[in-house]
N, CA and C atoms as a LAMMPS dump frame, in Angstrom:
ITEM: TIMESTEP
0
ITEM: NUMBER OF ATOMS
201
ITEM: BOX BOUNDS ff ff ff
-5.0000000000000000e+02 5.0000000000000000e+02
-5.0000000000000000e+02 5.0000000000000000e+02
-5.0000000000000000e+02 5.0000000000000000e+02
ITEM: ATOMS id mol type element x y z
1 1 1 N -49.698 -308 -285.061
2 1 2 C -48.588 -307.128 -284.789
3 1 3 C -47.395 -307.453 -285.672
4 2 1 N -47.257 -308.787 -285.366
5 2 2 C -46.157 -308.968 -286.192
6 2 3 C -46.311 -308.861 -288.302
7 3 1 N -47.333 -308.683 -288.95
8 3 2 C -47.769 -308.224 -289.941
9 3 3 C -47.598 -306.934 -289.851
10 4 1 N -47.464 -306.394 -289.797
11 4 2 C -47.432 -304.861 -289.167
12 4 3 C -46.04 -304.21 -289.079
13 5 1 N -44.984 -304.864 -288.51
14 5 2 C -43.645 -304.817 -288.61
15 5 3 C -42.837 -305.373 -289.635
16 6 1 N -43.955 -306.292 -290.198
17 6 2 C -42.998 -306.984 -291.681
18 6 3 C -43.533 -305.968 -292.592
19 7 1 N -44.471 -305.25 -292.68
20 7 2 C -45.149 -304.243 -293.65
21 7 3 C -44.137 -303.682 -293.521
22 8 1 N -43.889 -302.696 -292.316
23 8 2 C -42.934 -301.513 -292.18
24 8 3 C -41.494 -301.768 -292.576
25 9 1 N -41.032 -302.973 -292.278
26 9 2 C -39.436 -303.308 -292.892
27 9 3 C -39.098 -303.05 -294.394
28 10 1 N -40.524 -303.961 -294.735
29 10 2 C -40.78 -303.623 -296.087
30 10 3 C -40.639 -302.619 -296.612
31 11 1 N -41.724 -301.968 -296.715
32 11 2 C -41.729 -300.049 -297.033
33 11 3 C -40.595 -299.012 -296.791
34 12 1 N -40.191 -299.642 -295.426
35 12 2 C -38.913 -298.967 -295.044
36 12 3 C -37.285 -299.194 -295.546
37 13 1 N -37.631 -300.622 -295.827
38 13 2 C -36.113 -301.128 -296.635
39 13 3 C -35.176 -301.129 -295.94
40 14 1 N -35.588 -301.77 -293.995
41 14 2 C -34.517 -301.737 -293.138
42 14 3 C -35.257 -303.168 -292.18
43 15 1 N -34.752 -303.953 -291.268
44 15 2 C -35.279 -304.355 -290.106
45 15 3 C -35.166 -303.89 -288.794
46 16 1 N -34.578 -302.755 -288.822
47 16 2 C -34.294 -301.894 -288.035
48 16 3 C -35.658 -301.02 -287.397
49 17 1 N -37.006 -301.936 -287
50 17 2 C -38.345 -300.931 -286.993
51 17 3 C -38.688 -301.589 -285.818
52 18 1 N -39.2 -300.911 -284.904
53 18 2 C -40.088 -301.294 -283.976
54 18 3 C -41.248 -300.539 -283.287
55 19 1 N -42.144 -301.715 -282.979
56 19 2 C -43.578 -301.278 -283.094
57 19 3 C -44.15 -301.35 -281.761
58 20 1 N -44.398 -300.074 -281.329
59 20 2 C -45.183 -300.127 -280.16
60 20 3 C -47.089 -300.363 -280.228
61 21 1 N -48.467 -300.814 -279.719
62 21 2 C -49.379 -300.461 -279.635
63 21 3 C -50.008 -300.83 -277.856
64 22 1 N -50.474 -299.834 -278.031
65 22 2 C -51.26 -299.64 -276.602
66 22 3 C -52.414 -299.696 -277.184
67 23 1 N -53.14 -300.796 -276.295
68 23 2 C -54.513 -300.565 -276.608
69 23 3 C -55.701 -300.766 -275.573
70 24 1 N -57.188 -300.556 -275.436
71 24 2 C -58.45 -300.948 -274.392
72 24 3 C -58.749 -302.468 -274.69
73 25 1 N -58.685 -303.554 -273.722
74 25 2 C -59.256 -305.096 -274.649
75 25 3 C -60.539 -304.76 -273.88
76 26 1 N -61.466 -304.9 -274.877
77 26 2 C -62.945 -305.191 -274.749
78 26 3 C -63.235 -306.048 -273.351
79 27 1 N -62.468 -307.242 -273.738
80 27 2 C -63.014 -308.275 -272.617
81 27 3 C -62.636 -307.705 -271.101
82 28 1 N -61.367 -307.25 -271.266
83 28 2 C -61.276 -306.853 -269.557
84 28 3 C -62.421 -305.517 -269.266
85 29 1 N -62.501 -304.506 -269.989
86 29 2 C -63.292 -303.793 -269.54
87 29 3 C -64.791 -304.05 -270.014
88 30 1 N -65.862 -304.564 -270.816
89 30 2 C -66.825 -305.303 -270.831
90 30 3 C -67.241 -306.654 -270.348
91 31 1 N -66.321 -307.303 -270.205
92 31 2 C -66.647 -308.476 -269.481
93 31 3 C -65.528 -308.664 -267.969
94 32 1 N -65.77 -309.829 -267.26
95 32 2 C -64.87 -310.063 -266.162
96 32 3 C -64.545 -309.29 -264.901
97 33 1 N -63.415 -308.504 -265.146
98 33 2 C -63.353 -308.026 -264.039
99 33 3 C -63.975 -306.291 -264.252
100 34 1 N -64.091 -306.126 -265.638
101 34 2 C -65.236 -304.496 -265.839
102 34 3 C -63.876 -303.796 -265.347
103 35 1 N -62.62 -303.422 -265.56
104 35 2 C -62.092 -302.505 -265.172
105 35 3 C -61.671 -302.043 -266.793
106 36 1 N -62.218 -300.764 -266.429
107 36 2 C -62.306 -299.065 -267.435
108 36 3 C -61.147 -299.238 -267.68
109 37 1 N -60.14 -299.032 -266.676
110 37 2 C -58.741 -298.002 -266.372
111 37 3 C -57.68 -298.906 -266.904
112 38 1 N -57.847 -300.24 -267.68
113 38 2 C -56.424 -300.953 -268.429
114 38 3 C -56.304 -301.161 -269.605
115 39 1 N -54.856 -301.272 -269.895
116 39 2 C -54.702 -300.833 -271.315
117 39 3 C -53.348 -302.095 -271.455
118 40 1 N -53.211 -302.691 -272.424
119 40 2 C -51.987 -303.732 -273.042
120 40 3 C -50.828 -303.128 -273.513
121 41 1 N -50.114 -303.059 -273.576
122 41 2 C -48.649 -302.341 -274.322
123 41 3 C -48.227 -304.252 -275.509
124 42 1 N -48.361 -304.101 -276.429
125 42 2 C -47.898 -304.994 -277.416
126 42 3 C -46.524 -304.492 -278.019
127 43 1 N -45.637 -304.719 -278.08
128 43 2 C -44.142 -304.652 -278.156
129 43 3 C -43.897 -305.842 -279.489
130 44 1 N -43.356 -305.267 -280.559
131 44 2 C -42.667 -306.164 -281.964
132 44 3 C -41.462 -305.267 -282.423
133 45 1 N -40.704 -306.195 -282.565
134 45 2 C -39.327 -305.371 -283.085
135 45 3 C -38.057 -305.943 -283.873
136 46 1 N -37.023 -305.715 -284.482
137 46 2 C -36.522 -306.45 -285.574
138 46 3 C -35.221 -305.873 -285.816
139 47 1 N -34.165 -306.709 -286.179
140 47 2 C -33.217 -306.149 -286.371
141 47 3 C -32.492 -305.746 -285.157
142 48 1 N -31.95 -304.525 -285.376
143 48 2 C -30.651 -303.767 -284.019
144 48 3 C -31.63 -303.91 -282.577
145 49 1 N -32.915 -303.554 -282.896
146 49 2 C -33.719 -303.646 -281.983
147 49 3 C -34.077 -304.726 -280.918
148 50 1 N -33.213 -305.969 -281.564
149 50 2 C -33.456 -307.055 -281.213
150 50 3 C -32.303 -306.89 -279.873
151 51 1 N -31.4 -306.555 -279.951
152 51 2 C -30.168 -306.074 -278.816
153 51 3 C -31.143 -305.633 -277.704
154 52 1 N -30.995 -306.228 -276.727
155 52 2 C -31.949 -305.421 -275.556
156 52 3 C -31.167 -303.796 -274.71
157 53 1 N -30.222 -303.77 -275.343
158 53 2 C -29.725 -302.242 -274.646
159 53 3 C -29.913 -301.175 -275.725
160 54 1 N -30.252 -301.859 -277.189
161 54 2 C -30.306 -300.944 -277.926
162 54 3 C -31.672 -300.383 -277.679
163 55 1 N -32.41 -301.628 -277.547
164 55 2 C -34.208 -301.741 -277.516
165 55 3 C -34.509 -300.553 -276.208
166 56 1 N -33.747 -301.255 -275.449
167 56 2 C -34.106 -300.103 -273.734
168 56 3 C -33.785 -298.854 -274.003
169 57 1 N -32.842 -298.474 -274.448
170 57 2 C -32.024 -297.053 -275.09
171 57 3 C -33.129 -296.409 -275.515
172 58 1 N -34.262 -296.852 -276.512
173 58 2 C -35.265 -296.12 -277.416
174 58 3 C -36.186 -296.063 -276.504
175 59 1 N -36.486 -297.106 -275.802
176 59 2 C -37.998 -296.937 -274.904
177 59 3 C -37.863 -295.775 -274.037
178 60 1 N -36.482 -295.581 -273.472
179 60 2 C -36.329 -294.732 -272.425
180 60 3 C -36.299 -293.206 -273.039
181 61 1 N -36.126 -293.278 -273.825
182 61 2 C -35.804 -292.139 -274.871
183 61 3 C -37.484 -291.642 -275.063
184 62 1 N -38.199 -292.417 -275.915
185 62 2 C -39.792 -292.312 -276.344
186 62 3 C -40.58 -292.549 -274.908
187 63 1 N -40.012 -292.603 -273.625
188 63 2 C -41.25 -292.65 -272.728
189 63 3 C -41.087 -291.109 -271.93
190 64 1 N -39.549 -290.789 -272.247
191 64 2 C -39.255 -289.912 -271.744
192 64 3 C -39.985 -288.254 -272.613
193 65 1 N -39.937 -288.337 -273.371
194 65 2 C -40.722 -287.91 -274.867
195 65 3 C -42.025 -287.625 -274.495
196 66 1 N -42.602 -288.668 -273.883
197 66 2 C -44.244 -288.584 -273.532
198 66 3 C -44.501 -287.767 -272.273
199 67 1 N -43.484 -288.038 -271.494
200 67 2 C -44.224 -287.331 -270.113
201 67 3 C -44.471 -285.875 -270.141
């Protein structure tokens, strides 16, 4: 993840980037407890983003976006 956000600073020519991924882990749903239905939220971020009211400001913004 964090490769991923140094790419984008890069390319972008800011530290001002942050990176959401949601993803299925194999192991919880193939092994252990076998549940289908969960998913990880991985959170990396840099710069202004690093401010947690700035950070909350965007999430609330992009979750609001999704529904």
């Amino acid at each position: 993840m964090l490769q991923i956000l140094n790419d984008l600073q890069e390319a972008l020519g800011t530290q001002d980037v942050i990176v959401s991924v949601t993803a299925k882990h194999l192991c919880v749903s193939s092994r252990g407890i076998k549940d289908q239905s969960s998913y990880t939220t991985t959170l990396e971020y840099g710069g202004q983003f690093s401010d947690t009211a700035i950070r909350q400001e965007f999430l609330n913004i992009v979750s609001q976006e999704t529904l």
